[in-house]
N, C-alpha and C positions, 0 to 999 in steps of 0.2 A: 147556892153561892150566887150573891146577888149581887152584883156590883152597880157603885151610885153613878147614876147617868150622869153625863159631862154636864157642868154648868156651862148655863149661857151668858158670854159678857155684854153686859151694854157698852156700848159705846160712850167716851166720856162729853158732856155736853162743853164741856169748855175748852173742848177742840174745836167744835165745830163754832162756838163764840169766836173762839180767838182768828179764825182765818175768818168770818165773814168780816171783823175788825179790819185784822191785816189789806184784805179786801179790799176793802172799803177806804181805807188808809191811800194805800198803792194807785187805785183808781181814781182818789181825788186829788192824787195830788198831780197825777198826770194827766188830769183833767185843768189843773192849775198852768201846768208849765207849757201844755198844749195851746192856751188861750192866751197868756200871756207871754210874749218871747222874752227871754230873760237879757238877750241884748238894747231892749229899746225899756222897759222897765225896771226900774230900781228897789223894788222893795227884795231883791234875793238876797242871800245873806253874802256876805264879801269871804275873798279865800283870807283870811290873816296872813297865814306863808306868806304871800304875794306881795301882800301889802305893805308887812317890816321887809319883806328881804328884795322887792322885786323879779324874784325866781319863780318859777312852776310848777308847784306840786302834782302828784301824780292827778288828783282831779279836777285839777283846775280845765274850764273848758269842760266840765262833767253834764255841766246843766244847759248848756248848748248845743251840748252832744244829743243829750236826750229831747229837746226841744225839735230839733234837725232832723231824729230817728220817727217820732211823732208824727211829723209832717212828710216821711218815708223822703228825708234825703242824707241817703245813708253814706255819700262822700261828703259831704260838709259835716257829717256826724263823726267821721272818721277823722276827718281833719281837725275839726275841735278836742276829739279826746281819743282818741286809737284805743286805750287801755279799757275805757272806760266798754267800747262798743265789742271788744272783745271780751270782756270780762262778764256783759250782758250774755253774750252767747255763749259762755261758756257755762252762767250760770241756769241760759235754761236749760239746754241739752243736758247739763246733772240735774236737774229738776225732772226731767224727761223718764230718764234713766233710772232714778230714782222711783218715782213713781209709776212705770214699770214693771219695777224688781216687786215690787210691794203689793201690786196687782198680780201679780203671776206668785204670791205667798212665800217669797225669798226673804230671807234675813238681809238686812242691807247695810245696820250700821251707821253709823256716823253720817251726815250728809256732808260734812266737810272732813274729812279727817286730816289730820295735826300736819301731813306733810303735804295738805293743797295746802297748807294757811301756811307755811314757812316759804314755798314754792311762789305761792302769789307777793306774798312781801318783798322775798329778793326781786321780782319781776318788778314789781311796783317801784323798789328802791334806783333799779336797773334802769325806767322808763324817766323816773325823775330826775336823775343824772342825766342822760341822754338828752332830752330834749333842754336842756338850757344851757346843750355846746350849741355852737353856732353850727358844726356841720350839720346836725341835726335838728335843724331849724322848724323844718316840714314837724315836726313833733310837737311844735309848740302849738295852741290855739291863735286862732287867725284874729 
């Protein structure tokens, strides 16, 4: 009784394509907004919100934030966009997490599952409200 030895999988290569892309995407563009400060330079793209309604949407203040984070000053980071600098950390530590579970041969599942995405929306809906009352002014980008 012979049984057929276990096939071995290869690895698929257009994994390993698509993150060196991703990669490569992420790092030039934060090589972009690194260099160029999105306050003193005009070519970013504009918030539309903003601009018909004069209000604040949740990421407005995002690419300031991350401009701020870049040059590691992480209260003016916070000041431009709180959701934004939180929502970074929150997405690496599940990144962390994730990758992890998947090193140690755990089933992991979804990397967002349907009730962080409801969860993050009301939070998002929540911070976009908030910051365009006047008490909570400090919310808004400087």
């Amino acid at each position: 009784m012979n049984a057929a030895p276990p096939k071995i999988s290869r690895s698929n290569p257009n994994v390993w394509f698509a993150g060196i892309i991703l990669a490569a995407t992420v790092f030039g563009g934060a090589a972009v907004i690194f260099f160029f400060n999105p306050a003193t330079h005009g070519f970013y793209p504009i918030c539309q919100f903003h601009r018909l309604t004069g209000l604040n949407c949740p990421g407005c203040g995002g690419t300031r934030a991350l401009y701020a984070l870049l040059h590691g000053d992480f209260s003016t980071a916070l000041r431009d966009n709180a959701l934004f600098v939180g929502g970074l950390i929150f997405l690496a530590s599940r990144g962390i997490w994730f990758a992890a579970r998947k090193s140690l041969g755990r089933v992991n599942g979804e990397f967002f599952p349907a009730r962080f995405l409801w969860t993050l929306l009301v939070i998002a809906l929540l911070f976009a409200v908030l910051r365009n009352l006047p008490t909570f002014a400090f919310l808004s980008p400087a």
